[in-house]
N, C-alpha and C positions, 0 to 999 in steps of 0.2 A: 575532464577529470581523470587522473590515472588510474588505471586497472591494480591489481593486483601483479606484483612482479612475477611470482612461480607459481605452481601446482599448487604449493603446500600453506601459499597464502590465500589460494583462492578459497582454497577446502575451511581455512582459519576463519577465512574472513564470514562466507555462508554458514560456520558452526557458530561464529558468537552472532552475527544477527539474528540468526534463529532462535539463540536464547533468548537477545532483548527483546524481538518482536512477540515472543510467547510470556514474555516479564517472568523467564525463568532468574535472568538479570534484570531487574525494576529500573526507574529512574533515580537516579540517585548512590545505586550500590555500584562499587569498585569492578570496575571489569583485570581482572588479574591475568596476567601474560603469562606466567607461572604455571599458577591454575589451568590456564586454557591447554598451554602445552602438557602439559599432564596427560590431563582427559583424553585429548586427539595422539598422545604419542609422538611429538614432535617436539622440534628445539622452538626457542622463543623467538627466534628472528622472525621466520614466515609467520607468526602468532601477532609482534611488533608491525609487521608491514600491513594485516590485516586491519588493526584495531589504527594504526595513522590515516586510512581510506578511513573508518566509520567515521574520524572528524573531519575526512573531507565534507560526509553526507551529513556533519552536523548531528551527531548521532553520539558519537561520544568524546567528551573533553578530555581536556590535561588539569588536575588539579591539583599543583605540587609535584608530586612524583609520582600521582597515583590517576589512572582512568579510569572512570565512571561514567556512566549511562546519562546521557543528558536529559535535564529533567524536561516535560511536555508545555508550553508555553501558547499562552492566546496569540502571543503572534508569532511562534512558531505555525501553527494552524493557520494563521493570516496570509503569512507569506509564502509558504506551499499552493497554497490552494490558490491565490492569486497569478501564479505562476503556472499551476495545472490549469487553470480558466483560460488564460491567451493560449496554450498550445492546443491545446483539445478544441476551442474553438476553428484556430488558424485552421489544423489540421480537419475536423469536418466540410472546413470551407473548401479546403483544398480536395474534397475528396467529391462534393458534390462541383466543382470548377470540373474537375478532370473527368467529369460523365457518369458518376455516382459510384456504388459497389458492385464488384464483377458476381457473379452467383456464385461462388466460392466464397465468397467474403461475404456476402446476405447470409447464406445458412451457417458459416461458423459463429454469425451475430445471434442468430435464431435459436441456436442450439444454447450458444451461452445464455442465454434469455432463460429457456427451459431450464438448462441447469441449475441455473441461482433458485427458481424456482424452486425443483425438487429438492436444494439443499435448505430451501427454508423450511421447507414441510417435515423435512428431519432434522431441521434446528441444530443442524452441523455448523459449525460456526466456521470452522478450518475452512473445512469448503469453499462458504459463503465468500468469505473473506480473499482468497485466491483466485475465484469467477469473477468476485465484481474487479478485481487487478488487472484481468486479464483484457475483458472488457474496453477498461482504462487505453489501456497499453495497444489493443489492437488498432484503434483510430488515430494514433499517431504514427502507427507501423503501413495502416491502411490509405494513407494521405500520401505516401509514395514518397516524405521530404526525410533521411536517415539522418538528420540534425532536430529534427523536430521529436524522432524518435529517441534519438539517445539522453535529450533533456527530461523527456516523458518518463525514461526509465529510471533516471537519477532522482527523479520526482517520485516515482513510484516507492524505489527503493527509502525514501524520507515517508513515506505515506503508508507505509505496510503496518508499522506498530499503532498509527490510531486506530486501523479498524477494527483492533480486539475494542476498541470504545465500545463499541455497539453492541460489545454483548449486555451493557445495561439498559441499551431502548433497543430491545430485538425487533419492533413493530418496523422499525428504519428499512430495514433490509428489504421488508415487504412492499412498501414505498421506493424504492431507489432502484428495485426490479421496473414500477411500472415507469419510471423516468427512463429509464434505460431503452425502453419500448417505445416513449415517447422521444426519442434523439435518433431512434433509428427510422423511426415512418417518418421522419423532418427530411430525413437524410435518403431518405428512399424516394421520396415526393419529390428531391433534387429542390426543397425549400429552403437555401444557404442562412436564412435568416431566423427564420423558426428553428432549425440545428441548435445554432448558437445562440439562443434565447434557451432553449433546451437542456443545454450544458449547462450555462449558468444558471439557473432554477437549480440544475441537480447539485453541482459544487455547492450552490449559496444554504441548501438545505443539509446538506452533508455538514459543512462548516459549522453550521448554527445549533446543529445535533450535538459534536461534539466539543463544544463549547456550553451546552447543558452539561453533559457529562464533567466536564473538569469543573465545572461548578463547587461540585460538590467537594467539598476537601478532603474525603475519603474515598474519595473513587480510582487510586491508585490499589487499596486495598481490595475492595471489592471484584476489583479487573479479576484479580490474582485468587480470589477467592472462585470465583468463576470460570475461571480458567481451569483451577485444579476439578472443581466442581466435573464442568465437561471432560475434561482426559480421563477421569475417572469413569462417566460412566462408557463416554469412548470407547475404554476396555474391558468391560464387562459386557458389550454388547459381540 
């Protein structure tokens, strides 16, 4: 997938995902070239080069002459996560083949472990949401295969806006901490098959989570209700 061409499309491109992934820009409203340029102080090209990658990532359409936030789909969620299940697997496998985790790699797991912890306890959601990413992201960086990784991360970057889902079943986070513990003692034991029995359990519960959540037909609202909710008191703390 191409990168961004320059500096000032990279910058474009990381300021409007950060809006759609916080639904400062929802599913459904006009992402404006214009407007973007405005805000960042820059011409609309690097803002144009930005927002043509978010439809690489499936992230944002063309509809007519105007781009909007593509809306959240049961098999958008399908086909993501079916696609994060073979590499997170492969890549655990490849990681207990290759002799397991170096102790560099066990404690940055251990620590992330703790940390989602602590960020549930203060029901930081930002937090949350960027520990369990990283999580993600480090067992396909830690499999040692940089094709397995840079899918992982193209996946990630489609997988960033569900996990504000979760701020309607917060109980999730607390559960997908102790899977997470549960993928690393599989993975520590050099147990190739309980690993990936492990992943999948956590994918197949992640999926099923937030496919409760879009259930409901107002829970595009609610996201956004909750989000302002938390920045709110975010800043008053």
């Amino acid at each position: 997938m191409a990168r961004p061409k320059s500096n000032s499309s990279k910058i474009a491109f990381n300021y409007i995902r950060g809006k759609i992934n916080n639904y400062d820009i929802a599913p459904g409203e006009t992402v404006s070239d214009f407007a973007i340029s405005e805000e960042l102080d820059m011409s609309r090209t690097p803002v144009r080069e930005a927002i043509q990658q978010l439809m690489q990532y499936n992230i944002v359409e063309r509809k007519q002459n105007n781009f909007s936030v593509k809306p959240i789909t049961n098999e958008d969620i399908s086909e993501i996560f079916e696609v994060r299940n073979a590499i997170e697997c492969q890549a655990a496998s490849r990681i207990v083949d290759n002799g397991g985790l170096t102790d560099s790699q066990l404690k940055w797991f251990k620590n992330n472990i703790k940390e989602l912890g602590e960020a549930y306890a203060l029901n930081d959601i930002k937090a949350l949401n960027s520990i369990d990413s990283k999580f993600h992201e480090r067992i396909a960086e830690f499999s040692g295969n940089s094709r397995l990784l840079r899918i992982s991360h193209e996946m990630n970057i489609q997988t960033e806006r569900l996990r504000w889902l979760s701020m309607l079943t917060p109980k999730r986070f607390e559960t997908a901490g102790k899977e997470h513990e549960e993928i690393l003692d599989a993975i520590c034991k050099g147990n190739k098959k309980e690993a990936v029995n492990a992943i999948m359990g956590h994918l197949k519960n992640s999926v099923n989570n937030y496919r409760i959540v879009t259930s409901d037909a107002n829970w595009e609202d609610c996201i956004i209700s909750l989000k302002n909710a938390f920045l709110a008191n975010s800043k008053q703390k």
